[in-house]
C-alpha positions as CSV (number, residue, x, y, z in Angstrom):
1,X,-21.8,17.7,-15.0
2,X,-20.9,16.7,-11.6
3,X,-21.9,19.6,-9.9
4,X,-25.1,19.8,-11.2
5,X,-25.6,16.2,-10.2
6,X,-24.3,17.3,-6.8
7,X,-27.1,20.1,-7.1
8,X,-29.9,18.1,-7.5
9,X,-28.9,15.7,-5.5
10,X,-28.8,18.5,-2.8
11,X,-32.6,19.4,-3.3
12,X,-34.2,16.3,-3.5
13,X,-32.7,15.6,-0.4
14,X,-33.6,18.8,1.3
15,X,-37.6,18.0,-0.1
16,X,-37.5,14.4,2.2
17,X,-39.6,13.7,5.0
18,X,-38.3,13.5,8.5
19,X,-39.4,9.8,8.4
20,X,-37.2,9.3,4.9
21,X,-34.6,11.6,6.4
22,X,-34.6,8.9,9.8
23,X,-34.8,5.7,7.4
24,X,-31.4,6.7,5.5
25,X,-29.7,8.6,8.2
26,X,-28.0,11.8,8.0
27,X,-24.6,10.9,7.8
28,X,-25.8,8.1,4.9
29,X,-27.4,11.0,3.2
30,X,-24.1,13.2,3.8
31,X,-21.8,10.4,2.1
32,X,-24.1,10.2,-0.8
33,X,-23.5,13.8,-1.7
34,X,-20.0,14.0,-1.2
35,X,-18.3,10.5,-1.5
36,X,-20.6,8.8,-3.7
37,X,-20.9,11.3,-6.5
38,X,-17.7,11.5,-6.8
39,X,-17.5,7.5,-7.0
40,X,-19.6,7.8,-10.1
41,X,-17.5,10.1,-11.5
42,X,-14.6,7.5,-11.2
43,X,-17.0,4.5,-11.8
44,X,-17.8,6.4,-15.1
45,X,-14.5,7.3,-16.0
46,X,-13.1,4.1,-15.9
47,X,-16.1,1.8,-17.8
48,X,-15.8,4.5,-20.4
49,X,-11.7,3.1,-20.4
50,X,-12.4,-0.7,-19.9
51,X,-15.7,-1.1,-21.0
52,X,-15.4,0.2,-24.5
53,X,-11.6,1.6,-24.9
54,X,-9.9,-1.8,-23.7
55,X,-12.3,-4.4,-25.8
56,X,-12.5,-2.3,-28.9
57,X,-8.5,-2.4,-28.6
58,X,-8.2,-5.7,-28.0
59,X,-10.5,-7.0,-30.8
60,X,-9.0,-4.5,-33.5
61,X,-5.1,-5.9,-32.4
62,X,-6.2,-9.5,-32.6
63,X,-7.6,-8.5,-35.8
64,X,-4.8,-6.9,-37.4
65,X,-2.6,-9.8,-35.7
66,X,-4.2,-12.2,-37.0
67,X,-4.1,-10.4,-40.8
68,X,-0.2,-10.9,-40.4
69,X,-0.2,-14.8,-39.2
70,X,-3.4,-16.5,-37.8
71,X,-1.0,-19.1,-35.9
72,X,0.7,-16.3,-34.2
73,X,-2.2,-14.5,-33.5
74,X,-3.1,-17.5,-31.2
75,X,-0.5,-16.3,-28.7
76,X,-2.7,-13.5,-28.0
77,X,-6.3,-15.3,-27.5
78,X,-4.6,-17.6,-25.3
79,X,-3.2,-15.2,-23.0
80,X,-6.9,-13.3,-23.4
81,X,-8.7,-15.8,-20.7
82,X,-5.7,-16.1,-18.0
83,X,-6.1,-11.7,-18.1
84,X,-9.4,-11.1,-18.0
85,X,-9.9,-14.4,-15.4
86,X,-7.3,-12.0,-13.0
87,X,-8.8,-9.1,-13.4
88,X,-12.2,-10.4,-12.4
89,X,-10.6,-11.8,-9.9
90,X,-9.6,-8.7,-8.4
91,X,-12.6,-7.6,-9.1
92,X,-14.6,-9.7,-7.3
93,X,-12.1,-9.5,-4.4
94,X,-12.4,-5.8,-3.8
95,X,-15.9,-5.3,-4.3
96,X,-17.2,-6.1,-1.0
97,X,-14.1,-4.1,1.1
98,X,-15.4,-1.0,-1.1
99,X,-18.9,-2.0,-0.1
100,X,-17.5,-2.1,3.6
101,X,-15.5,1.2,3.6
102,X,-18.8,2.9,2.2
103,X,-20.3,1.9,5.3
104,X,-17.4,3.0,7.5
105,X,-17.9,6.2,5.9
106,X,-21.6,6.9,7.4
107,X,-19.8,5.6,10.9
108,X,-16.9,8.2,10.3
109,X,-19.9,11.3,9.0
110,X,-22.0,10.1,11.7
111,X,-19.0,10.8,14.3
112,X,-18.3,14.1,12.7
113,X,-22.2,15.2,12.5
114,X,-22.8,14.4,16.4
115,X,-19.9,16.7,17.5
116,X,-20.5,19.8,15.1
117,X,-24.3,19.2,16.1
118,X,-23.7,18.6,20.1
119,X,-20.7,20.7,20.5
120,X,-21.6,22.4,23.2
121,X,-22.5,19.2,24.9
122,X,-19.7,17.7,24.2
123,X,-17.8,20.8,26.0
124,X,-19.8,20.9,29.0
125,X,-19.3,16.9,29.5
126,X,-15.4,17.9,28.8
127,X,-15.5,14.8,26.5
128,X,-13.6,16.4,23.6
129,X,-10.7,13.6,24.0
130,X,-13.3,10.7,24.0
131,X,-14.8,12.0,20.7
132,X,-11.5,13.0,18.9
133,X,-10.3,9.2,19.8
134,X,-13.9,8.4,18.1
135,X,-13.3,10.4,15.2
136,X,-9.2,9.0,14.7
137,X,-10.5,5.4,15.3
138,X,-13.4,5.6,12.4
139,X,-11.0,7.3,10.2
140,X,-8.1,4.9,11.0
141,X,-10.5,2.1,10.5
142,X,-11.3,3.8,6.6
143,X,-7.7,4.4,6.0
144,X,-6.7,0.8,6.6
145,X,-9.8,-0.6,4.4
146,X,-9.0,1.9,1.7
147,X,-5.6,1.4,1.7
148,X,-6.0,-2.8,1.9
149,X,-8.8,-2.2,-1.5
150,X,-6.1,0.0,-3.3
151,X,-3.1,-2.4,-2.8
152,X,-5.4,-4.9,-4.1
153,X,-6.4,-2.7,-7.2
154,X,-3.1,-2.1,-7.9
155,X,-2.2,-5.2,-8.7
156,X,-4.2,-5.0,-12.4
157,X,-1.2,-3.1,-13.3
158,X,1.7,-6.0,-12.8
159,X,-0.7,-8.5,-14.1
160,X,-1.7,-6.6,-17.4
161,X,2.2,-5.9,-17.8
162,X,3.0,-10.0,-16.9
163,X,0.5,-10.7,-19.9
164,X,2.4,-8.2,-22.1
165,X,5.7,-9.3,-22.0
166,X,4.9,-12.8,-21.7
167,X,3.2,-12.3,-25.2
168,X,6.0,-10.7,-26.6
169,X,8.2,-13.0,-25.5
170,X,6.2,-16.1,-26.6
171,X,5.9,-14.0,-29.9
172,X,9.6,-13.8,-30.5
173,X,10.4,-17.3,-29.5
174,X,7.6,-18.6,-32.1
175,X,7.8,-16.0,-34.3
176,X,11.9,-16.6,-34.9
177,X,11.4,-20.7,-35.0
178,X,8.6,-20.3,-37.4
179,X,11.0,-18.0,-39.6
180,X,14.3,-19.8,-39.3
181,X,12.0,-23.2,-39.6
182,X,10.0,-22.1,-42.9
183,X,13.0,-19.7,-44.2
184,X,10.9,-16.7,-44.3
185,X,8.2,-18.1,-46.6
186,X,5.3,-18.2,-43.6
187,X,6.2,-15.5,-42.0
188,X,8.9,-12.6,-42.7
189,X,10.7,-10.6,-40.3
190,X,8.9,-7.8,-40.8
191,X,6.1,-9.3,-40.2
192,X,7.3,-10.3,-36.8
């Protein structure tokens, strides 16, 4: 479970040496426990959904498509390449502004740690409006990347839908030609 993960994760990092501790950096360390386990939670959640749900679905419908008509069925595994090439795509496009918000994070848990840590400093210096600005700016600067990434994601959405309907639409057109054109003998409308 997660939070045994989380657990474990806590005591092997309470068993590092100061030098390992200074190497990774305690707001690093801090974003792994919190923010990252919870990223392999989602990470996990969603290759168990498009890593073995999606294909499995895929290859069973082209399948059973193709038991019905094999020329019809082609509709399907042509669409197949432009999908998965924009997904990748998105993919590919996101990855490294996910790899750049994780960094952000340490910057943001870095900003947090030094005022809970110096707090009193911070007081007697009367800097509390210099760090809160810190603070806003690092999570402003998280917020926009975040939000950038997810408009991106959401984009597989509208593309997987695109590929839908154009399919059934390319289905029906061909589909009621190759019925009105063969009378029903290749393929019935049942069958469609």
């Amino acid at each position: 479970s997660i939070e045994a993960l989380r657990h474990d994760l806590f005591y092997k990092i309470s068993y590092l040496s100061s030098s390992q501790v200074d190497a990774f950096t305690i707001p690093s360390l801090v974003t792994r426990m919190t923010t990252d386990v919870t990223n392999i939670q989602n990470a996990y959640q969603m290759l168990i959904r498009m890593a073995v749900r999606a294909p499995l679905m895929t290859v069973f419908s082209v399948i059973m498509s193709m038991s019905i008509n094999v020329r019809m069925s082609f509709i399907f595994l042509a669409l197949l390449p432009v999908l998965a090439a924009a997904l990748f795509g998105i993919f590919f496009y996101v990855h490294p502004i996910f790899k750049r918000i994780f960094k952000k994070y340490d910057a943001l848990n870095n900003s947090v740690q030094e005022n809970v840590g110096g707090i009193r400093v911070v007081k007697s210096f009367v800097r509390e409006d210099y760090e809160k600005e810190k603070f806003e700016n690092a999570a402003e600067e998280v917020r926009k990347d975040f939000t950038m990434a997810e408009k991106i994601l959401a984009l597989n959405n509208p593309v997987m839908t695109f590929c839908i309907y154009v399919s059934m639409l390319l289905v029906s057109f061909f589909g009621a030609k190759l019925i009105i054109g063969t009378g029903g003998s290749e393929l019935s409308t049942g069958e469609l």
